[in-house]
TIMARDREN-463867 format. One record per residue (C-alpha): residue number from 1; x, y, z. Coordinates in nm, 3 decimals, padded with zeros to 5 digits. Example, Ala and Ser with C-alpha at 12.3 -4.5 7.8 and 13.67 -1.06 7.14 Angstrom:
% TIMARDREN-463867
R seq       x       y       z
R   1  01.230 -00.450  00.780
R   2  01.367 -00.106  00.714
END
This chain:
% TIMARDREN-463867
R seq       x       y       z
R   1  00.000  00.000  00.000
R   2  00.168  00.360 -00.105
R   3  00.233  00.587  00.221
R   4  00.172  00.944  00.286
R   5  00.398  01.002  00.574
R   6  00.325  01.296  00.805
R   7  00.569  01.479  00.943
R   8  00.420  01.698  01.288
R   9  00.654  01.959  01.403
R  10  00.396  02.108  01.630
R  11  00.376  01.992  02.063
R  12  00.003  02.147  02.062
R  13 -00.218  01.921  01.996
R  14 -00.468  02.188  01.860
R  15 -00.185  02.426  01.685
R  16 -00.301  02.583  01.345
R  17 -00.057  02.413  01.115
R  18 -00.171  02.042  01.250
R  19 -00.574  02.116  01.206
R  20 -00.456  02.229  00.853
R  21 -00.269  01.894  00.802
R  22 -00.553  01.710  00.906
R  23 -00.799  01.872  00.678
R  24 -00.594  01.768  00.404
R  25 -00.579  01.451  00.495
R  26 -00.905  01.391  00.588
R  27 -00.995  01.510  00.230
R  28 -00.732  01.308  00.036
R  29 -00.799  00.956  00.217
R  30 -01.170  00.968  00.089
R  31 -01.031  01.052 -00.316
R  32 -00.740  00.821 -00.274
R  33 -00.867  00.492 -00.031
R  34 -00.553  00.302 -00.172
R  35 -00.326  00.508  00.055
R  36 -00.228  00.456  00.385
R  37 -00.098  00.768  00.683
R  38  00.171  00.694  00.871
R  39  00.176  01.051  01.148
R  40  00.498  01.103  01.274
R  41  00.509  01.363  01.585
R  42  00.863  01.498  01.633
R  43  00.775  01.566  01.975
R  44  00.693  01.237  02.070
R  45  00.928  01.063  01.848
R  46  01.311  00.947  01.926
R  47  01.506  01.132  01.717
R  48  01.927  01.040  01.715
R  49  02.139  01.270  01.877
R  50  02.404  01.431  01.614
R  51  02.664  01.453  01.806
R  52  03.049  01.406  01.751
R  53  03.071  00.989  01.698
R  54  02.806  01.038  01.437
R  55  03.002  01.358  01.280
R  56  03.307  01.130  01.262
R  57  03.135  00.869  01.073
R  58  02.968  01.175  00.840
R  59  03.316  01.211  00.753
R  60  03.426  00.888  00.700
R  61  03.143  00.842  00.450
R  62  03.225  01.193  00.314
R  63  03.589  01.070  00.259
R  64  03.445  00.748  00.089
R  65  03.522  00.501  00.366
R  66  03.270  00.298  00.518
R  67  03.232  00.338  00.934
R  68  03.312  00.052  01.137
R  69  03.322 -00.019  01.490
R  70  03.127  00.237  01.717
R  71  03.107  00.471  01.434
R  72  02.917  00.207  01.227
R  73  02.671  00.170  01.466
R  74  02.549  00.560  01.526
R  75  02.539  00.552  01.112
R  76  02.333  00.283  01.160
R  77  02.095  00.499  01.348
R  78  02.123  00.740  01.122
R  79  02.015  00.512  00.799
R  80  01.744  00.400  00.981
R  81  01.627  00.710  01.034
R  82  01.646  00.854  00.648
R  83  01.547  00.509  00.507
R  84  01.200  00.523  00.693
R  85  01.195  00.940  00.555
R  86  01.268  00.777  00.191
R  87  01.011  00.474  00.224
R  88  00.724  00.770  00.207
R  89  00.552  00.788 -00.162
R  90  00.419  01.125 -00.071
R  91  00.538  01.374  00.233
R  92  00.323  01.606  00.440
R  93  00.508  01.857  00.688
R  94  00.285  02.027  00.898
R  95  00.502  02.330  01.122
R  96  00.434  02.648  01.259
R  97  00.692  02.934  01.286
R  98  00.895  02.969  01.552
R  99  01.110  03.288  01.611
R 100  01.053  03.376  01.198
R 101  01.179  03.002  01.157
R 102  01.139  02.598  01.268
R 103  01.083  02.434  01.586
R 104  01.425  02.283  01.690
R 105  01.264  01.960  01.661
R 106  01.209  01.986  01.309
R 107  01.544  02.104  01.273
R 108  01.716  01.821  01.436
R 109  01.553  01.578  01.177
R 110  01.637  01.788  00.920
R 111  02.014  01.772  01.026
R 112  01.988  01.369  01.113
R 113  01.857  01.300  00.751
R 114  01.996  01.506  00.528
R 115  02.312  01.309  00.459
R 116  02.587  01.202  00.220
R 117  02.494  00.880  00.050
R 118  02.148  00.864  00.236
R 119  01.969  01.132  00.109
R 120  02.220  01.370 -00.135
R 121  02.510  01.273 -00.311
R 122  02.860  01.508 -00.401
R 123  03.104  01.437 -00.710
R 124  03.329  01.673 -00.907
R 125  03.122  01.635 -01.211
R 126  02.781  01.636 -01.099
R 127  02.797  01.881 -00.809
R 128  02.551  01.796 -00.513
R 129  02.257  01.590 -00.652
R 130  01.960  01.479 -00.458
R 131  01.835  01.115 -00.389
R 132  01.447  01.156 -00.269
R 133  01.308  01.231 -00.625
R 134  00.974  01.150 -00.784
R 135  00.749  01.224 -00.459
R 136  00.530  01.484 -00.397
R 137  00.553  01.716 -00.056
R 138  00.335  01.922  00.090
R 139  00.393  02.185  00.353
R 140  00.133  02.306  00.566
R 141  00.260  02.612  00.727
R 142  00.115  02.783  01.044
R 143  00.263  03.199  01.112
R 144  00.157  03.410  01.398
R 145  00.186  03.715  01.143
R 146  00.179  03.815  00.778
R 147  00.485  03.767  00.558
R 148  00.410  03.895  00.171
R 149  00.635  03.863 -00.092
R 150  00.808  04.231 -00.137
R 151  00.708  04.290  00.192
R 152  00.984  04.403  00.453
R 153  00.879  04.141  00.652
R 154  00.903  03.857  00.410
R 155  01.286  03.916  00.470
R 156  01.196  03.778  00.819
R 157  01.062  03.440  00.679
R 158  01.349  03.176  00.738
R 159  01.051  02.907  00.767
R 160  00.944  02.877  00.373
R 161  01.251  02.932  00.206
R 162  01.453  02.741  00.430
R 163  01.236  02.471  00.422
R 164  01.162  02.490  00.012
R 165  01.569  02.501 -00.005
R 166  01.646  02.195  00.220
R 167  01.399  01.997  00.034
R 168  01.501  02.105 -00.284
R 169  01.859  02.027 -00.191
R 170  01.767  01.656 -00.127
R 171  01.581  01.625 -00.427
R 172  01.223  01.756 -00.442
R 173  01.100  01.911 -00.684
R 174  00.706  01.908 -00.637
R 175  00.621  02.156 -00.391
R 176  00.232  02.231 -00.270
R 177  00.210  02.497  00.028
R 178 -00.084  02.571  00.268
R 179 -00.016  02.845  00.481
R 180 -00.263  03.019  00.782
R 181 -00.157  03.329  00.865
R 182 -00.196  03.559  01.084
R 183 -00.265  03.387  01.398
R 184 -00.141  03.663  01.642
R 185 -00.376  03.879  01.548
R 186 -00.680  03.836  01.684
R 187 -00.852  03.524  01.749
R 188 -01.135  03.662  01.472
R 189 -00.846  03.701  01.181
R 190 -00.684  03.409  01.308
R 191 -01.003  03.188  01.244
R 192 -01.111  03.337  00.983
R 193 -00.767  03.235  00.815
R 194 -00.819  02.865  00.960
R 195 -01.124  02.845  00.763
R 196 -01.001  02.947  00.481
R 197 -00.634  02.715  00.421
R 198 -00.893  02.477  00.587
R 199 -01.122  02.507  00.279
R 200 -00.832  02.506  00.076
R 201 -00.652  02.233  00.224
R 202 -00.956  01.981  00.142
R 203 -00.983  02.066 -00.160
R 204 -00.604  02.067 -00.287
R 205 -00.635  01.685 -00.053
R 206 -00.977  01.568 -00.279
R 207 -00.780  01.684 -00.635
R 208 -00.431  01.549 -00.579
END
């Protein structure tokens, strides 16, 4: 059965972006019953520690060795970790903003799976080149304020671009954003904008 894995960067069980992610889904499971969810909550999930044995072996593998011994095994933890990312034939992110950019959960995935020979790959000729290809994601995106392109404070938005360049980096191409915003502004504008990604979300999940 084909997965849509979802990735929930959010501790509140009732935060904007995760009600956005579930309208989605809710709305893509009845137009595509061949599909199975797999939710994966960050904050509630064991994520490896990056720390210096697993930088070593990073650098082993960069060199073009192979870790062995201790090293071998905190790769090991690592693979595991970017080989259940990879086994996903779609991706779902849900996030909100924090301080203009991710929850330091989301980052520490981020920085466990993006890796050489796992997920991107480096050679002379070629240049960086991504391995997750020929998947879909989709990022649903809660922000406490308003961030328009042009905008001076679109230069304080380090959540979409970073996250559109991360994912681009390892080899997406197909992007599909849902974004609430604002929701520090009011609790009227703020559900007024649920309803509305809401709306939108279930009907970008029935048409996929």
């Amino acid at each position: 059965m084909p997965k849509l894995l979802h990735i929930n960067a959010s501790p509140r069980p009732q935060s904007y972006s995760l009600r956005l992610a579930e309208a989605f889904i809710d709305a893509f499971l009845k137009a595509h019953r061949n599909f199975g969810v797999e939710t994966m909550d960050l904050f509630r999930t064991d994520i490896p520690l990056f720390e210096a044995p697993q930088a070593a072996a990073k650098y082993i593998v960069l060199d073009g060795g192979e870790p062995t011994g201790p090293d071998e095994k905190t790769w090991k933890e690592i693979i595991d970790v970017a080989d259940h990312f990879k086994s996903a034939d779609m991706l779902l992110i849900s996030t909100p903003m924090w301080n203009f950019s991710l929850p330091y959960r989301l980052k520490q995935y981020i920085d466990v799976i993006v890796q050489p020979g796992l997920t991107f790959t480096y050679s002379a000729a070629e240049g960086y080149k991504g391995l997750v290809t020929g998947r879909p994601v989709v990022l649903a995106l809660a922000r406490g304020g308003n961030y328009p392109a042009g905008s001076n404070e679109a230069s304080l938005d380090f959540q979409k671009p970073y996250l559109e360049t991360i994912l681009r980096f390892i080899g997406f191409t197909d992007f599909r954003w849902l974004i609430v915003e604002p929701t520090l502004m009011g609790e009227e504008a703020a559900q007024k904008a649920l309803a509305a990604a809401r709306a939108q979300a279930a009907e970008m999940g029935k048409n996929f």
